[in-house]
C-alpha positions in Angstrom: 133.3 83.1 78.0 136.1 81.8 76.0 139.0 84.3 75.1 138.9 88.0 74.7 136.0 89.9 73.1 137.0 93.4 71.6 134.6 96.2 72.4 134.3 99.5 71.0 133.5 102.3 74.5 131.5 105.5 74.0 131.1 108.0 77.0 130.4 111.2 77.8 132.5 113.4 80.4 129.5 115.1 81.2 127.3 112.7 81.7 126.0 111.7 85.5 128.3 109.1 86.2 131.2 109.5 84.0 134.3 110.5 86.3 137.3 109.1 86.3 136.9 106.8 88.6 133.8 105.2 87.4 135.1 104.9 84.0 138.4 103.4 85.3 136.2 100.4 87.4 133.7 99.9 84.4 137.1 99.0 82.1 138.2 96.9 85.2 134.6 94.7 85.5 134.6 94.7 81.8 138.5 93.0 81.4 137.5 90.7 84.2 134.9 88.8 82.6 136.6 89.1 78.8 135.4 92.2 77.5 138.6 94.2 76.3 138.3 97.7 76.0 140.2 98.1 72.5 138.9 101.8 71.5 137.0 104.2 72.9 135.5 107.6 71.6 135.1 110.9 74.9 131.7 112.2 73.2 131.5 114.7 71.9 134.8 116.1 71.7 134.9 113.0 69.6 133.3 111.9 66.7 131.0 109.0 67.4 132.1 105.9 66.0 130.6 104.6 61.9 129.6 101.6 60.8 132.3 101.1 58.7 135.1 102.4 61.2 133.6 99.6 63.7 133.4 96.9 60.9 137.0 97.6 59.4 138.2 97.7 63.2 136.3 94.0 63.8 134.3 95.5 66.4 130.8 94.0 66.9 130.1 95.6 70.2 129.6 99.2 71.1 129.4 99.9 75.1 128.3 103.4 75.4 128.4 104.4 79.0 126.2 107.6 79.1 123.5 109.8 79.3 120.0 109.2 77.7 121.5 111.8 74.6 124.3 110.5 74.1 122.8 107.0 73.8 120.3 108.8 71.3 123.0 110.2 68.9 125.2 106.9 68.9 122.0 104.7 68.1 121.0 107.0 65.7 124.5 106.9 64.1 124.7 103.4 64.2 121.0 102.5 62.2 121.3 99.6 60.0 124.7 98.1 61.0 124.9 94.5 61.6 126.6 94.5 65.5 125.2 95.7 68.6 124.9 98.2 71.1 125.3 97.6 75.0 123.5 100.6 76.6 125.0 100.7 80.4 124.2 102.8 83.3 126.4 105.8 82.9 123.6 108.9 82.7 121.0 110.3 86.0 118.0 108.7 84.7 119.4 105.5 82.8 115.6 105.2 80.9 117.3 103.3 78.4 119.0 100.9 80.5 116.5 100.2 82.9 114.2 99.3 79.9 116.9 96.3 78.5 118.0 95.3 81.5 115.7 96.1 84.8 117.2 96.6 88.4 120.5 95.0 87.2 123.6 96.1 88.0 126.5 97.4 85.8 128.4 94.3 87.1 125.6 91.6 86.7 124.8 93.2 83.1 128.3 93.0 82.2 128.6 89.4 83.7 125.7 88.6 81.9 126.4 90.2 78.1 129.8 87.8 78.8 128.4 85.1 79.6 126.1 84.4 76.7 123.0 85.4 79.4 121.5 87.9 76.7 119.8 88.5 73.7 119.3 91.3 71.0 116.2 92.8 70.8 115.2 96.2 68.8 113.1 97.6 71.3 109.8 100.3 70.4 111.1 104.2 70.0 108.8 106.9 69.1 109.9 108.8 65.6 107.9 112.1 65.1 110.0 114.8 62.5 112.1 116.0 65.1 113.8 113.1 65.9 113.7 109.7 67.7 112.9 108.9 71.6 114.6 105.6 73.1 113.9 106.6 76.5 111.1 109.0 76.5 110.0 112.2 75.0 108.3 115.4 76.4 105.9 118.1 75.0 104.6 121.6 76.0 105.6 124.7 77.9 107.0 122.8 80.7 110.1 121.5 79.0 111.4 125.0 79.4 112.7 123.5 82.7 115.0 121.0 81.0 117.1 124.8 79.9 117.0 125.3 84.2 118.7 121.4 84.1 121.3 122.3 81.3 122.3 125.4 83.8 122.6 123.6 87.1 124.5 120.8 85.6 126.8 123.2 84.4 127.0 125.6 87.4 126.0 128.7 85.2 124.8 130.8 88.0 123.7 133.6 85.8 122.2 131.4 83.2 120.4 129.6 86.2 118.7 132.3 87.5 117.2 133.4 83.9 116.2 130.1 82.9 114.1 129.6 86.1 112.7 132.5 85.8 111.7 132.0 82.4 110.7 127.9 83.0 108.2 129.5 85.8 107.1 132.2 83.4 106.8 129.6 80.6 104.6 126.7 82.6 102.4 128.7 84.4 101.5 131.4 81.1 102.7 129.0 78.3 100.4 128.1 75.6 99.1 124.1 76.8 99.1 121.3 74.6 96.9 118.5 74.4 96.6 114.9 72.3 94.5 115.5 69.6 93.8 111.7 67.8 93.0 110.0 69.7 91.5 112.2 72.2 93.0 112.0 75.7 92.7 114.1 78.5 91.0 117.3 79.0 90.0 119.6 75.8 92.0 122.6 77.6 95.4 120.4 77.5 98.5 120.5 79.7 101.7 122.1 80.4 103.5 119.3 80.2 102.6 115.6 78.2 105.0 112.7 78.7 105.4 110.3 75.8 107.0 106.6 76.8 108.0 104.3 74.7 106.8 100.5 75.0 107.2 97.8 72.7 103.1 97.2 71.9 102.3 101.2 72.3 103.4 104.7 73.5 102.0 105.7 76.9 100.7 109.2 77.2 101.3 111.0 80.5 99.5 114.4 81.4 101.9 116.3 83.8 99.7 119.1 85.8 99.9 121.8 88.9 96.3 122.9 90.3 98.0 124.4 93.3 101.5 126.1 94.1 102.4 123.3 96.4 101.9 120.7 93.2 103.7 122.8 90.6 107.3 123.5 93.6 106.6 119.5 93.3 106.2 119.1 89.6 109.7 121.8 88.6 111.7 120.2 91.1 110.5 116.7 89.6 111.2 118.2 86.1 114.5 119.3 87.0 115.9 116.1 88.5 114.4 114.5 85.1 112.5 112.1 87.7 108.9 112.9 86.1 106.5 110.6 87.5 107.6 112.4 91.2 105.5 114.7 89.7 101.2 115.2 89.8 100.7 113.3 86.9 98.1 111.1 85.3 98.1 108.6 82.5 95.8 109.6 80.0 96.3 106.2 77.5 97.7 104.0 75.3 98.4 104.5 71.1 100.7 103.6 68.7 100.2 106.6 66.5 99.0 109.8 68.1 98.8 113.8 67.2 99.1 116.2 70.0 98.9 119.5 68.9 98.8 123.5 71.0 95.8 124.9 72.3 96.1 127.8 70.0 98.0 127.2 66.9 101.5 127.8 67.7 104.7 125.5 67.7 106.0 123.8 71.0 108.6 122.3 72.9 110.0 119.2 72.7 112.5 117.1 74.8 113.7 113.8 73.1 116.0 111.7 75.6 116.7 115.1 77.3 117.7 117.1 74.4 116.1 120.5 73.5 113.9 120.1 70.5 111.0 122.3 68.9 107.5 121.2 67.2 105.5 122.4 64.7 101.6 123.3 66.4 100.7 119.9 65.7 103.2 117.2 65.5 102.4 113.1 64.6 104.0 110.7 66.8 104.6 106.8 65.7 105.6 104.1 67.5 108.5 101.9 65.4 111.4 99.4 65.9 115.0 100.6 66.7 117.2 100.6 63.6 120.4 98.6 65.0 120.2 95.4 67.6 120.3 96.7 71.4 121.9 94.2 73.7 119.1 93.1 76.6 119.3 91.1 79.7 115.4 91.7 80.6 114.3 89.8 77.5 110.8 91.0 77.7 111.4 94.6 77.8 110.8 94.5 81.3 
């Protein structure tokens, strides 16, 4: 690469791999194949950069180095400006990342973006009223475990102990839901549906725990935000689809991680992300 490319950096101090140390060898690998670190924002203590701060600063590439909810809020900030977003391995899951760029590394995706070895692409997201889901979205009484997450990664003792009791009071007594159009899966529903985003369709995964053995599996799976360690089964494929709650009331909803709630039947649409996402997996791999 010829010269210096200014880049704009967005992390999050929270986020799985965003200590010091990491952040301090990510600016490193970045400097050494031309990619200056000229700002950076510490979401969200921070406000996350605009459009028109990035254009009047002659930034054209964001880095955000994050979890999948910080990636959500910075891409969701950032729909309809002409640069692009580099989405890089800084959260537990990295959905997101894996999606635009496969098993690479931080250092060969870096490498790579510098190079000229990339290409923009505006991957599939799934919109439904409560927001947008880049890396994956989950629906039902189950998602009460994503509160038990919040309280471990924050070493809330107290809080810990009441939101497990009330995830394991929530899965196992909690209304179920089910996908309603097109009809997938069984009429009595599910404690827990996973909804993926591709780039042709949203896949529908029915999360489930017929013995106590499965469901220690399943919360401990839900908890690590590694879902498909889970019992699980996929039901199909759609790129429009209602799911809706056994019995009338609203449910719960995690979009990339972040607490969310439904109305007792919510439509789901697959679309196009609103601002150019850089890729080194070309086909969405």
């Amino acid at each position: 690469m010829d010269g210096e490319r200014a880049i704009w950096l967005v992390n999050n101090a929270s986020s799985g791999s965003n200590d010091d140390a990491a952040l301090a060898a990510l600016e490193t690998c970045c400097g050494e194949h031309g990619l200056r670190v000229a700002h950076r924002t510490v979401f969200p203590a921070q406000d996350l950069p605009s459009p028109a701060v990035l254009d009047a600063a002659g930034i054209d590439l964001v880095a955000v180095f994050a979890g999948d909810g910080t990636i959500n809020s910075l891409i969701g900030a950032l729909a309809g400006w002409s640069g692009a977003v580099l989405v890089l391995p800084g959260g537990t899951m990295n959905l997101l990342y894996h999606r635009l760029h496969g098993d690479r590394s931080l250092e060969d995706v870096v490498a790579a973006v510098a190079g000229g070895e990339s290409v923009l692409r505006r991957p599939g997201v799934i919109r439904c009223p409560s927001g947008s889901a880049y890396a994956g979205l989950l629906a039902g009484p189950g998602t009460a475990w994503g509160r038990v997450r919040e309280a471990m990664r924050d070493g809330a003792a107290v809080e810990l102990a009441g939101s497990t009791a009330a995830a394991i009071d929530e899965t196992l007594t909690g209304e179920m839901i089910r996908c309603v159009e097109p009809v997938f899966g069984r009429a009595e529903g599910y404690p827990l549906l996973c909804l993926e985003p591709g780039d042709e369709a949203i896949e529908v995964v029915a999360y489930h725990a017929e013995t106590a053995g499965q469901y220690l599996e399943q919360a401990w799976a839900l908890v690590r935000r590694n879902f498909r360690a889970g019992p699980n089964e996929v039901l199909g494929h759609a790129r429009n689809l209602r799911l809706a709650s056994t019995q009338g009331n609203p449910f719960g909803l995690l979009i990339d991680g972040e607490q969310a709630e439904a109305a007792p039947e919510v439509e789901f649409a697959l679309a196009a992300a609103e601002v150019d996402l850089v890729a080194t997996e070309p086909d969405g791999s």
